[in-house]
N, C-alpha and C positions, 0 to 999 in steps of 0.2 A: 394598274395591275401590280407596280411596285410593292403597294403594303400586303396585299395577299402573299405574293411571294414571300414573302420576308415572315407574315403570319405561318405561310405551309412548312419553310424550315425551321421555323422557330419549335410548330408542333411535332413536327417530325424528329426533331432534335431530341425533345422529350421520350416521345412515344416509344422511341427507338430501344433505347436504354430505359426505361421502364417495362419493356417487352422481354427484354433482355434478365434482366433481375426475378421478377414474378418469373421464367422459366427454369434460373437458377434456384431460385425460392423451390419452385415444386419440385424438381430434380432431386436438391438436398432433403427434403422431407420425403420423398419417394423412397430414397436410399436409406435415407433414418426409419424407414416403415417397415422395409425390407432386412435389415438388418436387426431391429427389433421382433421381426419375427422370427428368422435365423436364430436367435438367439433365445429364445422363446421354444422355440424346437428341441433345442439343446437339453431346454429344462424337463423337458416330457415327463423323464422318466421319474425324477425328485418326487419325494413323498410318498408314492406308490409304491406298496411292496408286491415283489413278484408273488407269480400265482403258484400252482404245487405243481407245474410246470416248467416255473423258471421265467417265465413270459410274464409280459405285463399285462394284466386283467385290464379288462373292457371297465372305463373309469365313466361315470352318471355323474355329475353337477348338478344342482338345485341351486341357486343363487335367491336368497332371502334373509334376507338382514337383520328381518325382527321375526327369526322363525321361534324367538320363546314369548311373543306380543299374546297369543292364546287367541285370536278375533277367526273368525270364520278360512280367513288367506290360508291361517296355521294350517286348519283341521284339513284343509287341500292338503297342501304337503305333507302331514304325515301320512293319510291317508294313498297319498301318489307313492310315496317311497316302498309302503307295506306294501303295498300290488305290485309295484315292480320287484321286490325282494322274493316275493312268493313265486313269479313267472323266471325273471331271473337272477338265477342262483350264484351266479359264477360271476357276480359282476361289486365292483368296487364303487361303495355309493358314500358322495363327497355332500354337505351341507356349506355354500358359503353363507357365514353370519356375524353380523357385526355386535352381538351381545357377549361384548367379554368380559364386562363383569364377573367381581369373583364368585357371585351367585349364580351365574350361568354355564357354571362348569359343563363339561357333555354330560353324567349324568344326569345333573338338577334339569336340563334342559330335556332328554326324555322321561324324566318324572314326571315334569311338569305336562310332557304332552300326554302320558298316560294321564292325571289326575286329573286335567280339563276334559278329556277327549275320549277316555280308556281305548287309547290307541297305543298297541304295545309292536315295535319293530322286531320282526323274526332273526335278522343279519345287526352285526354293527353297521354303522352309519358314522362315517368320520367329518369333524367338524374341523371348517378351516376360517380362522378368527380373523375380522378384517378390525385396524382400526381408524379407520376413515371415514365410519358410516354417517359422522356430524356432516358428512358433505350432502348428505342429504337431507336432512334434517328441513321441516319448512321453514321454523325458526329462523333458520340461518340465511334467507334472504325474503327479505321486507320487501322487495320490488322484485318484479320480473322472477317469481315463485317456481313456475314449470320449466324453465329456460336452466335457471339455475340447480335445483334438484336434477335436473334430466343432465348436465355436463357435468356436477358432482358425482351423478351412479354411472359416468366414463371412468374417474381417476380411483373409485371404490371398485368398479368392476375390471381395472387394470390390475390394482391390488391383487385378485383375489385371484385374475390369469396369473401371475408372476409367482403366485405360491403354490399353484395348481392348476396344468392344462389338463381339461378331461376330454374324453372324447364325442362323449353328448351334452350340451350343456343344455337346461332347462331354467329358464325364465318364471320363475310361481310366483311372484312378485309385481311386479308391472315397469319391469325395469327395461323399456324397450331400447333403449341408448347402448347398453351396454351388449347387445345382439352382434353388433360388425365386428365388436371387440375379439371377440370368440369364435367367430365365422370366419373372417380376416386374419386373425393374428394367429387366432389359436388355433386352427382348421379343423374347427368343432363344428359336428352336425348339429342344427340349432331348434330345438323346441321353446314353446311359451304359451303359459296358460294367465291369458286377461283375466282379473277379475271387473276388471274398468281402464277402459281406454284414459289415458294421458289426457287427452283436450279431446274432446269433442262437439260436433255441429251441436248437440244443446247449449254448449258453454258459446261456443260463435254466434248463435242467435240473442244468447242472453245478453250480450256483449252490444250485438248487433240493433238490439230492441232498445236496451239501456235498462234492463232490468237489476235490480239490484241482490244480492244472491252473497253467501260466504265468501265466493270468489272474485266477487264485482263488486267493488265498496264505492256506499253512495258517494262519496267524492267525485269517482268517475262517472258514472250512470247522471249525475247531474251537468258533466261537463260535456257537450259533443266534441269537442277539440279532446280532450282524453278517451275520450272512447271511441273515437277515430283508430286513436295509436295504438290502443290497445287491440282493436280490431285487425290491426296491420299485425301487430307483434302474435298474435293468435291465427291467423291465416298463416304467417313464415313459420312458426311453431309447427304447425299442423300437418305443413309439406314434409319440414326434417324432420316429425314425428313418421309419416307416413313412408318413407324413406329408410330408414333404421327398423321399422314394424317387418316391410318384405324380405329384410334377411331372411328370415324365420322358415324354413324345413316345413313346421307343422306347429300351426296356430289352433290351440284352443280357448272358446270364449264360454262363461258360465252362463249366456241368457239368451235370448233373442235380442233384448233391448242393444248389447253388448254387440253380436253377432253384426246387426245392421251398423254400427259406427263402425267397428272394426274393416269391416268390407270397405265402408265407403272410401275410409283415410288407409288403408294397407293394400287394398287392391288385389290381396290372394284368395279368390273364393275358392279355385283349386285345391286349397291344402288346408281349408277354414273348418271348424267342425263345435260344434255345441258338444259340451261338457256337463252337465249340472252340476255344483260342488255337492261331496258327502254331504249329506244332511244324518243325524245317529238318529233316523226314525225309529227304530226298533226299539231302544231305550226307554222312549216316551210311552210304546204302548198296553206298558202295565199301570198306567194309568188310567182307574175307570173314568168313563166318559159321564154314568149320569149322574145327577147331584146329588141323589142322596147315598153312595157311596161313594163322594168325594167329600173332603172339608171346603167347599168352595167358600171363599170368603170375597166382598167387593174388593178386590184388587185390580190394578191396570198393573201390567210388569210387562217393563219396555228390558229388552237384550242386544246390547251394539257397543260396539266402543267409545270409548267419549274422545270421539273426531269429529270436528267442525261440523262436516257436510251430516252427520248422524243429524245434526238439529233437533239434541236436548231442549234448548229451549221453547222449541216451539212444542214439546211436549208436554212441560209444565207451565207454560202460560194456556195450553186448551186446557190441560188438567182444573187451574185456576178457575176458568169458566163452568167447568163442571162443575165444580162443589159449589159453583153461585147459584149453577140452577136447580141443585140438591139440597141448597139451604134447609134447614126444617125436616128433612128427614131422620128418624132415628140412627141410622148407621150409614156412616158416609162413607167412601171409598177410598183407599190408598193407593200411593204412586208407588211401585220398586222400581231406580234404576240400574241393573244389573251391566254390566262390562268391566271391559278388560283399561288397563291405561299404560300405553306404551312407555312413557318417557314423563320426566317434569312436566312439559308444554302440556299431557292428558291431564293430570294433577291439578294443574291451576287452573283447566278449565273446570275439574269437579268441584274445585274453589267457589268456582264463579256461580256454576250451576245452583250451590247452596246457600250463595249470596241473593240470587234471585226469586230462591224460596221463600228467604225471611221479608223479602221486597214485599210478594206479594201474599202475606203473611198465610204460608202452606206449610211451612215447615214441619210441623209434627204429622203433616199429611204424604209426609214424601221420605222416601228412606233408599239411600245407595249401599250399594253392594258392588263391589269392586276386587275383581280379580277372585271372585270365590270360587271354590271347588266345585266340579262336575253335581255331586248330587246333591247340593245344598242349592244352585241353580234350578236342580228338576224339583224339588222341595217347592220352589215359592213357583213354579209353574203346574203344579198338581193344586195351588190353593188358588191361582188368579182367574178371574171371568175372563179377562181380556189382555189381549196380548198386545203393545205398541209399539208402531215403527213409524217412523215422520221423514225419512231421507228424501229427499227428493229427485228423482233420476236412480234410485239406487240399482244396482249394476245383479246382486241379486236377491239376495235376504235370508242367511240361513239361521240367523235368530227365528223370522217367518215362518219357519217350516215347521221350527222345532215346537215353536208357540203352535201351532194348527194342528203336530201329532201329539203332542199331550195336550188338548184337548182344550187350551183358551182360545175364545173366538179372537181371530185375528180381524186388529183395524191399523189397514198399511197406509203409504201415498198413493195416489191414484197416478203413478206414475213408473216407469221403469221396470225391474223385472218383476215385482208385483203384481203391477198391473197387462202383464204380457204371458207371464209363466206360471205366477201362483197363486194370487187369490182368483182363479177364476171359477167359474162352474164348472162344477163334476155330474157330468150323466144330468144334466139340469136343475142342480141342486145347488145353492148358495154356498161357498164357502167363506165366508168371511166380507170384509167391508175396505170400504177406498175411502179418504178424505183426502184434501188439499191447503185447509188453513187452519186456525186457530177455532173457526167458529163450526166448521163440517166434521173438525176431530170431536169439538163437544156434544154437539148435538149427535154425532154417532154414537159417543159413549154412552149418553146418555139413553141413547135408543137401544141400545145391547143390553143396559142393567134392564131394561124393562122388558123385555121379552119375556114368555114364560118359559117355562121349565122344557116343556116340549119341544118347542121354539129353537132355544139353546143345543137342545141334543141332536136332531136334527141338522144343525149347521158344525155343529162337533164331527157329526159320523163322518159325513161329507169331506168335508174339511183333512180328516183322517185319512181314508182311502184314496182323498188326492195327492198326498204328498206322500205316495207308498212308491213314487217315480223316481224320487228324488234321495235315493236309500245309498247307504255305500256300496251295496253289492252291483247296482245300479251305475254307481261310479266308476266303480273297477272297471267295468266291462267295455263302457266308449274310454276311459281314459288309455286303458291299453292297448284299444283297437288301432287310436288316432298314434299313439306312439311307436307303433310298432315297425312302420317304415325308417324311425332314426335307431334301428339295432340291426336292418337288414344290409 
């Protein structure tokens, strides 16, 4: 019994004084938390000027980084800010953004969203310049990507408390990490509109199956011992994702697809609510529908940004196969890839994209356009038959919509909100097509150039009158409905 004894004080010995410490530990970090809030409090009033009152006005946050990126997230936020400016009047509305570039002055940055979006703000909108946003950046970590982005938009989303406490802060970003920040420290009533969950049970099954995917590189997918770990490190993600998600007052998600992951990992259906993002259906539909007062020309024109999960490539490798199976026809078809490019890292993937053209020798059959104006984008969508999306899982697609009201047949993934909210049947009518690889996208294109005339108009009308759901006016209405609890 001797060495037991001598084992129990030995552990005890330890135990004791490491018990001791880890309470010291959280004690001093308790006090450091509290005292950085204390002090946090102090700053409230900084930057804000009073109202015609004296008082300090009711302060709105938007937290978005890349709110001058132009991609579908943008046309949310400015389209959120308008609706709120218009209902209320008397309230101080803050932009955080990490584009400070000197081309992103405030103006150039609502020029810019006028000239993508013709979304014109009735109030100022004050922008407050973060310059940490590299912490987020995927770039900047090679391993363990979502772990490290999601504790980088902690010390970005500190920054931007420490320059500005408001008093509603909103999320339009998908910056869930940085929720407690503002809940906690800043004792901000907390909104957030998902456009796509952080990790979700598709990426756990993809993980889980060994499938290999932009996010799951065949390295690991062929190793079980790596995709063990990785399955581990995506399950802990998922919890402290699900965890930082329920801070949240009032959760908005743009899909069904979206709606069911969020539920699952945030566990608020109480305060959960479907959003659709603006879609500018209006715009599109002086666009005529039938072909011989259109210039239709064979075009596929795909609309998305050029980020990874978009899966450009897998656009023009179907394309590739198409023009194999069109060989010999008189007039073949063109590829437009139309988007927006955030940063260098968008840049050298359009590199890459046009390296792969000349590979699989298309290149005069394929033409980008990058970052172009609102109506020179409705221009080449008034000329193309078909409209292309290949994302997989995408969260919701509002290139899709805009392709489906001005009047190219949409061919999506058969996957995500796609295939949940928008290419579906209207009144029993076709809208549009689903593929899944390289070989279902060709043979569908190829099946769309051949339809005839009536055929085509037919799935155009349809097509049109389903996506009259999806309007801004349409937005405004649940967006402020769901909001309206964090002003009361």
């Amino acid at each position: 019994m001797a060495p037991f004894k001598e084992l129990f004080r030995l552990l005890y010995s330890l135990i004791i004084p490491a018990l001791i410490l880890s309470g010291g530990l959280f004690l001093c970090l308790l006090l450091l938390l509290c005292g950085l809030r204390f002090w946090l409090q102090q700053r409230r009033n900084l930057l804000i000027p009073p109202g015609n009152d004296g008082k300090r006005p009711l302060v709105v946050a938007f937290f978005h980084p890349y709110c001058n990126a132009g991609g579908g997230g943008e046309r949310v936020l400015w389209c959120a800010l308008r609706a709120l400016q218009k209902k209320y009047k008397d309230v101080f509305y803050i932009v955080y953004t990490g584009d400070t570039d000197a081309e992103a002055a405030p103006s150039t940055i609502l020029e810019g969203a006028y000239r993508r979006f013709k979304i014109k703000l009735e109030q100022p909108v004050t922008f407050v310049f973060l310059k940490k946003r590299y912490l987020v950046e995927a770039s900047r970590y090679r391993y363990f990507t979502l772990l490290g982005q999601s504790l980088g938009s902690v010390f970005l989303g500190l920054e931007a408390l420490i320059q500005c406490i408001p008093d509603i802060y909103i999320d339009s970003m998908g910056y869930a990490f940085t929720l407690p920040l503002f809940k906690y420290l800043g004792c901000c009533r907390i909104g957030c509109y998902v456009h796509y969950p952080t990790i979700s049970t598709d990426m756990l099954s993809v993980v889980r199956n060994q499938h290999a995917r932009f996010n799951n590189a065949a390295m690991i997918t062929k190793n079980p011992l790596l995709s063990k770990i990785k399955l581990v490190y995506y399950y802990f993600f998922a919890s402290i994702y699900g965890l930082v998600g329920s801070c949240s007052d009032t959760v908005m998600v743009n899909s069904t697809w979206t709606l069911n992951h969020i539920l699952s990992l945030w566990r608020c259906s109480d305060r959960t609510s479907i959003v659709y993002p603006p879609c500018d259906v209006q715009t599109f539909l002086d666009i005529p529908l039938q072909e011989e007062n259109r210039i239709i020309k064979p075009t596929v024109v795909s609309i998305s940004q050029f980020r990874p999960e978009k899966d450009h490539t897998l656009q023009i490798r179907a394309f590739a196969k198409l023009l194999a199976k069109m060989e010999g026809q008189p007039l073949l078809p063109k590829l437009v890839l139309i988007g927006g490019c955030r940063n260098l890292e968008d840049e050298q993937r359009v590199s890459e994209l046009k390296k792969l053209c000349e590979e699989l020798d298309i290149e005069g059959k394929v033409e980008f356009k990058v970052n172009i104006p609102f109506e020179e984008l409705k221009r080449h969508l008034a000329d193309a038959t078909i409209g292309l999306h290949t994302m997989w899982n995408e969260h919701f697609g509002i290139g899709i919509v805009e392709c489906m009201a001005a009047g190219t047949i949409i061919l999506a993934h058969n996957s995500g909100g796609p295939k949940l909210d928008i290419v579906v049947p209207y009144e029993g009518n076709i809208t549009g097509f689903l593929a899944e690889d390289e070989d279902g996208y060709a043979d569908s294109m190829a099946h769309i150039f051949s339809l005839s005339p009536a055929k085509k108009l037919h799935i155009r009308q349809s097509a049109r009158e389903s996506v009259k759901r999806f309007s801004d006016q349409e937005f405004d209405e649940t967006f402020l409905l769901s909001v309206e609890q964090l002003f009361k």
